[in-house]
OpenMM code with the backbone's topology and positions (N, CA, C; nanometers):
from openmm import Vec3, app, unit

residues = "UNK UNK UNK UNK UNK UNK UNK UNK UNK UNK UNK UNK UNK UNK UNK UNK UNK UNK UNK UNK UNK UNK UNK UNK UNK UNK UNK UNK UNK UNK UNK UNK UNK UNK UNK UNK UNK UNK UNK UNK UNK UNK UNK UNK UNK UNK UNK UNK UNK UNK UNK UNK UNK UNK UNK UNK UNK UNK UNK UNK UNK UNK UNK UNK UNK UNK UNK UNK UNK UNK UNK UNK UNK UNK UNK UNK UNK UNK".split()
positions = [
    Vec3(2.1336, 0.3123, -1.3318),
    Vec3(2.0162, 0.3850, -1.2884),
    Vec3(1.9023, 0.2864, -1.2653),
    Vec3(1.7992, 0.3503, -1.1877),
    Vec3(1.7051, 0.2020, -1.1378),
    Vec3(1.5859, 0.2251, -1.1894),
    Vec3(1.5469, 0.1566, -1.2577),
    Vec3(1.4117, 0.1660, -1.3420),
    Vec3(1.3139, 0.1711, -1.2558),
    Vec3(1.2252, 0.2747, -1.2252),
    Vec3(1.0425, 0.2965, -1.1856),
    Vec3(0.9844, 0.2390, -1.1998),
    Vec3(0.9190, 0.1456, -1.1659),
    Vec3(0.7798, 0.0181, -1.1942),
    Vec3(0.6757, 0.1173, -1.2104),
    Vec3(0.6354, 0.1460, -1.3321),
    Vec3(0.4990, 0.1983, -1.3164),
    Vec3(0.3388, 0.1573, -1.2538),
    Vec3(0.3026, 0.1848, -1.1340),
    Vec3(0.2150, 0.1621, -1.0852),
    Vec3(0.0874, 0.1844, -1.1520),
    Vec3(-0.0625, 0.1058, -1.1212),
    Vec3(-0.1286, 0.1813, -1.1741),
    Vec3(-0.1746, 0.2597, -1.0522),
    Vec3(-0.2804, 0.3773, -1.0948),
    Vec3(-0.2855, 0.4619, -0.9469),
    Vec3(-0.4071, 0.3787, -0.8591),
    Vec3(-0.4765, 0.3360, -0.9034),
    Vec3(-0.5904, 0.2612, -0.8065),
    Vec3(-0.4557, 0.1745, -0.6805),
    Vec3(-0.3558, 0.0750, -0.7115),
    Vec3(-0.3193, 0.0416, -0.6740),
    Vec3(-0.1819, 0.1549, -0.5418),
    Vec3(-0.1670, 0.2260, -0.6118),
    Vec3(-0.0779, 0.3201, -0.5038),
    Vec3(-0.2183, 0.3769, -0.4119),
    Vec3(-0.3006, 0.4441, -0.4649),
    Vec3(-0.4459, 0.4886, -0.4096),
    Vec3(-0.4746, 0.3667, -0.2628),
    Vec3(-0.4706, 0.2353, -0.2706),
    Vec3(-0.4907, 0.1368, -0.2010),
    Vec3(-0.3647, 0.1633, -0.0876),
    Vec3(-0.2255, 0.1667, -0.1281),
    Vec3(-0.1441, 0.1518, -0.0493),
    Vec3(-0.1096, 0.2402, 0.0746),
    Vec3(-0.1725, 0.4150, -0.0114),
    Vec3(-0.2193, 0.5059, 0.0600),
    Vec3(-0.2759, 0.5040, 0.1807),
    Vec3(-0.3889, 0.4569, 0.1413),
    Vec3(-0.5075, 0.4418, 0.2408),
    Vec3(-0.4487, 0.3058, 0.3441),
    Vec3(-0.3566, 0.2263, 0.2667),
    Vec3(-0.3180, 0.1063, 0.3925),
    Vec3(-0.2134, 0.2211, 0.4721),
    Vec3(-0.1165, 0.2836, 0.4601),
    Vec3(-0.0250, 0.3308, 0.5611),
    Vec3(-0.1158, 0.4590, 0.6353),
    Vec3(-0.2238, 0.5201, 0.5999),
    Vec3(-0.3170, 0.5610, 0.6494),
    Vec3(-0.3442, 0.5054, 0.7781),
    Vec3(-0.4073, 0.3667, 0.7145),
    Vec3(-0.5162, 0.2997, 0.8439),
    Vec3(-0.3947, 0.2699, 0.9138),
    Vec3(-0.2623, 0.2143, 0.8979),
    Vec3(-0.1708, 0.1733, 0.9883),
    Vec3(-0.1146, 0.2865, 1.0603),
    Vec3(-0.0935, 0.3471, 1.0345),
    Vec3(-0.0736, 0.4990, 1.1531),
    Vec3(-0.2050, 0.5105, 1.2275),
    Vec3(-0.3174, 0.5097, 1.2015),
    Vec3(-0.4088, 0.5191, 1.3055),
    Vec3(-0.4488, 0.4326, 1.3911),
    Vec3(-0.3916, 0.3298, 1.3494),
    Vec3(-0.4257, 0.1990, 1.4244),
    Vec3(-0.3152, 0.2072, 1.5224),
    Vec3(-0.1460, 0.2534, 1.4947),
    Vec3(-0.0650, 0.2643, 1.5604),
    Vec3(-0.0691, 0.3977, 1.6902),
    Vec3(-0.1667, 0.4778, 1.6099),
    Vec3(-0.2135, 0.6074, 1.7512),
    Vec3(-0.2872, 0.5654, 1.8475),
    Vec3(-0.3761, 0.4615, 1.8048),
    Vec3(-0.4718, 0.4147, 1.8979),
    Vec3(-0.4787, 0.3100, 1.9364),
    Vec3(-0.4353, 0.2715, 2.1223),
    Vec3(-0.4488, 0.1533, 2.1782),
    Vec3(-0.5183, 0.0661, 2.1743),
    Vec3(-0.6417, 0.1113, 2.1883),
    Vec3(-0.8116, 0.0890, 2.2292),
    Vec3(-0.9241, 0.0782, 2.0924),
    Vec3(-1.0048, -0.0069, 2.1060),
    Vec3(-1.0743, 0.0016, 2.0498),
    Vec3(-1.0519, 0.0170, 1.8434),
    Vec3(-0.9942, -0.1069, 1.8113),
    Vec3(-0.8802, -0.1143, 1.7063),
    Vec3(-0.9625, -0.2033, 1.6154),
    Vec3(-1.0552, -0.2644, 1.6366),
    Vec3(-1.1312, -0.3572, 1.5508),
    Vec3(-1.1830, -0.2976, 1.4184),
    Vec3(-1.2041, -0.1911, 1.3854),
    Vec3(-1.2767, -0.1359, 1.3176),
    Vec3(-1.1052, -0.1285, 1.2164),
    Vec3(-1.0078, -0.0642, 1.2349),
    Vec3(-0.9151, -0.0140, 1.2157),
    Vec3(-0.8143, -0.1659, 1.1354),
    Vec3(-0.8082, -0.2686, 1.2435),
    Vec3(-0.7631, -0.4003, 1.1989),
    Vec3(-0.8543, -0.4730, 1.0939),
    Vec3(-0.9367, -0.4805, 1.0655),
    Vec3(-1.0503, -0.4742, 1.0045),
    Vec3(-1.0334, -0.4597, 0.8261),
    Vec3(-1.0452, -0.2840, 0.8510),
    Vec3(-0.9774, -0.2448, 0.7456),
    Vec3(-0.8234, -0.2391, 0.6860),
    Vec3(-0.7360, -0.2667, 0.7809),
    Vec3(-0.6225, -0.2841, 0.7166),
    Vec3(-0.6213, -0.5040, 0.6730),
    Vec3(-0.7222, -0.5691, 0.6973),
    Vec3(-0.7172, -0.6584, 0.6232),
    Vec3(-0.7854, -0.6714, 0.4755),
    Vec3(-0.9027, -0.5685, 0.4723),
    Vec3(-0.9585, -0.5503, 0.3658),
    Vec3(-0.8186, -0.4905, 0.2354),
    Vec3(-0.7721, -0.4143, 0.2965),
    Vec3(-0.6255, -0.2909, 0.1881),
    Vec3(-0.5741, -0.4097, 0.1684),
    Vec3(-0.5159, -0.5193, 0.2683),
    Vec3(-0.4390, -0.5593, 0.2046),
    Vec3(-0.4816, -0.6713, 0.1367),
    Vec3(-0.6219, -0.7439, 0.1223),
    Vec3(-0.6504, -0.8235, -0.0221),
    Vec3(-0.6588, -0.7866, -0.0640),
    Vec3(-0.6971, -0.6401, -0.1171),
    Vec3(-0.6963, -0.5847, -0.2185),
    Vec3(-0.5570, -0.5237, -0.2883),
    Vec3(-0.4860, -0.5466, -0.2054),
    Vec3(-0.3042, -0.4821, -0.2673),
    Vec3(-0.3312, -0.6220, -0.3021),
    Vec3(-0.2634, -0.7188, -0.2222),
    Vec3(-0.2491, -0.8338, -0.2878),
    Vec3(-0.3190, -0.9352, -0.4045),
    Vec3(-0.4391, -0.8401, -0.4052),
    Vec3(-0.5401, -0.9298, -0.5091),
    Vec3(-0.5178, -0.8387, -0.6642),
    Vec3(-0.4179, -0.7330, -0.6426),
    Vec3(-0.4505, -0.6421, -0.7632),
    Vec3(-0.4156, -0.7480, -0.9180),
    Vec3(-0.4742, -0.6679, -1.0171),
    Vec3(-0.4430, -0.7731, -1.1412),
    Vec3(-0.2835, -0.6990, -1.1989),
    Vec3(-0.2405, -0.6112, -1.1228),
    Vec3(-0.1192, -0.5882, -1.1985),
    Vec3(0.0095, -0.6784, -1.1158),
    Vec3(-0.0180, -0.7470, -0.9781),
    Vec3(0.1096, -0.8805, -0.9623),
    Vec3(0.0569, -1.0245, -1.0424),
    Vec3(0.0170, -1.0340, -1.1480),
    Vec3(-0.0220, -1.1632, -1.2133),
    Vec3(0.1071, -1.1664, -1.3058),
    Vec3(0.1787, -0.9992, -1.3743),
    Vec3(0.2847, -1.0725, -1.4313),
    Vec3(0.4126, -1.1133, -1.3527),
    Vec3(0.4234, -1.2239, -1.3589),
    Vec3(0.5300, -1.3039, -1.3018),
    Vec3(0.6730, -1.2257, -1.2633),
    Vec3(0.7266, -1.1394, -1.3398),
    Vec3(0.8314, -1.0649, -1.3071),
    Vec3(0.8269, -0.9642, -1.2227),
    Vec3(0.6980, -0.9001, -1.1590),
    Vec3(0.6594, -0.8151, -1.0894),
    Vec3(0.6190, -0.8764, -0.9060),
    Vec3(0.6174, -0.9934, -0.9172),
    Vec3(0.5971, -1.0435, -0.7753),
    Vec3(0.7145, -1.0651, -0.6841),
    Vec3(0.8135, -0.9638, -0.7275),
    Vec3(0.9171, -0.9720, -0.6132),
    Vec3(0.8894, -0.9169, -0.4795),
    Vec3(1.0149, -0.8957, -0.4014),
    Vec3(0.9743, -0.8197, -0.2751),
    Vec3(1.0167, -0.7106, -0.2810),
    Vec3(1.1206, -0.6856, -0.3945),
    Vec3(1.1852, -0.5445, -0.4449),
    Vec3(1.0711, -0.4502, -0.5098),
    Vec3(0.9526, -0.5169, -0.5676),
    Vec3(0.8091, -0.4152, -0.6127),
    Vec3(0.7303, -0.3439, -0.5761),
    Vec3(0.7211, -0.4996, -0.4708),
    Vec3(0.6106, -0.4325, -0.3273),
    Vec3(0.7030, -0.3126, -0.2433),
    Vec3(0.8309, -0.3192, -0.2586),
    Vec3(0.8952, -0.2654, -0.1439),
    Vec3(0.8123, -0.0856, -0.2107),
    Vec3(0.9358, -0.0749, -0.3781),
    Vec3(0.8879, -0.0192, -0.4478),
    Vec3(0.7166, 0.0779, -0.4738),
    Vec3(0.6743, -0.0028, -0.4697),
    Vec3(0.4690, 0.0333, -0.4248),
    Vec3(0.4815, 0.1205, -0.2890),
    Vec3(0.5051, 0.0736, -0.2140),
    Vec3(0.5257, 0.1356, -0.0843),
    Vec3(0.6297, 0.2387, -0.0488),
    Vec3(0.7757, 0.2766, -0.1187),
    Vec3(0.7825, 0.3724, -0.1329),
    Vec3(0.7110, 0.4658, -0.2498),
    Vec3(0.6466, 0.4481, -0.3338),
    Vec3(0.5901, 0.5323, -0.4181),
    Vec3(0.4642, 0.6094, -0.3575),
    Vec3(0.4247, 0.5398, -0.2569),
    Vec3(0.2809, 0.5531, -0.1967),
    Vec3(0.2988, 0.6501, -0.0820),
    Vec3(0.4471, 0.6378, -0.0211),
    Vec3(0.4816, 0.7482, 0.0847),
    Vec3(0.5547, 0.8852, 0.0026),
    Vec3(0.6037, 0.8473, -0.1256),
    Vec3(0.6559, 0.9782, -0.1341),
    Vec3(0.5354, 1.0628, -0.2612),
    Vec3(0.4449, 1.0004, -0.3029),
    Vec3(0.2954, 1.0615, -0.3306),
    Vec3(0.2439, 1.1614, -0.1749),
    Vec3(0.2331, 1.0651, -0.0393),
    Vec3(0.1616, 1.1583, 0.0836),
    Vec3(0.2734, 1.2558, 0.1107),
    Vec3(0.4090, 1.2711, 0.0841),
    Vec3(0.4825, 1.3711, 0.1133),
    Vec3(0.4518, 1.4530, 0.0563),
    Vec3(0.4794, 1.4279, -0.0978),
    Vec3(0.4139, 1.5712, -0.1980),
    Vec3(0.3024, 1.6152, -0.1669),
    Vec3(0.1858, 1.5639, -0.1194),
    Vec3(0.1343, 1.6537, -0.0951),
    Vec3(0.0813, 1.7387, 0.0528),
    Vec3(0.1556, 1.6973, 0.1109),
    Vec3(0.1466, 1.7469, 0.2771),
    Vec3(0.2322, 1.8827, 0.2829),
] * unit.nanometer
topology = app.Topology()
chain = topology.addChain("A")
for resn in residues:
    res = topology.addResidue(resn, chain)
    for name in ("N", "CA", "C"):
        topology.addAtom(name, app.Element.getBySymbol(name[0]), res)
């Protein structure tokens, strides 16, 4: 069975709002600066969080992890 990384929620909250801005950025051709912008801000802040400092958590299997946790949070509630 595959163990759950417990997230904290500020950090899923962040990841949210990044697949957010990336769908809207992906609806819209034009006028994207504002949009690119903010998806560089989400992601120093994913990447700056203090919960990848412990060493066993900086895989690519975590982040993958984060990011499904963050889409199946916007499913539940849609």
């Amino acid at each position: 069975m595959a163990r759950t990384t417990p997230f904290l929620q500020d950090l899923i909250e962040a990841q949210r709002e990044w697949n957010r801005t990336y769908q809207a950025l992906a609806a819209r051709p034009t006028h994207t600066a504002a949009l690119r912008h903010r998806l560089q801000l989400l992601s120093a802040r994913i990447a700056g969080h203090p919960f990848w400092t412990a060493t066993e958590r900086r895989s690519a299997a975590t982040r993958a992890e984060l990011r499904r946790q963050a889409r199946a949070a916007e499913e539940r509630e849609a």
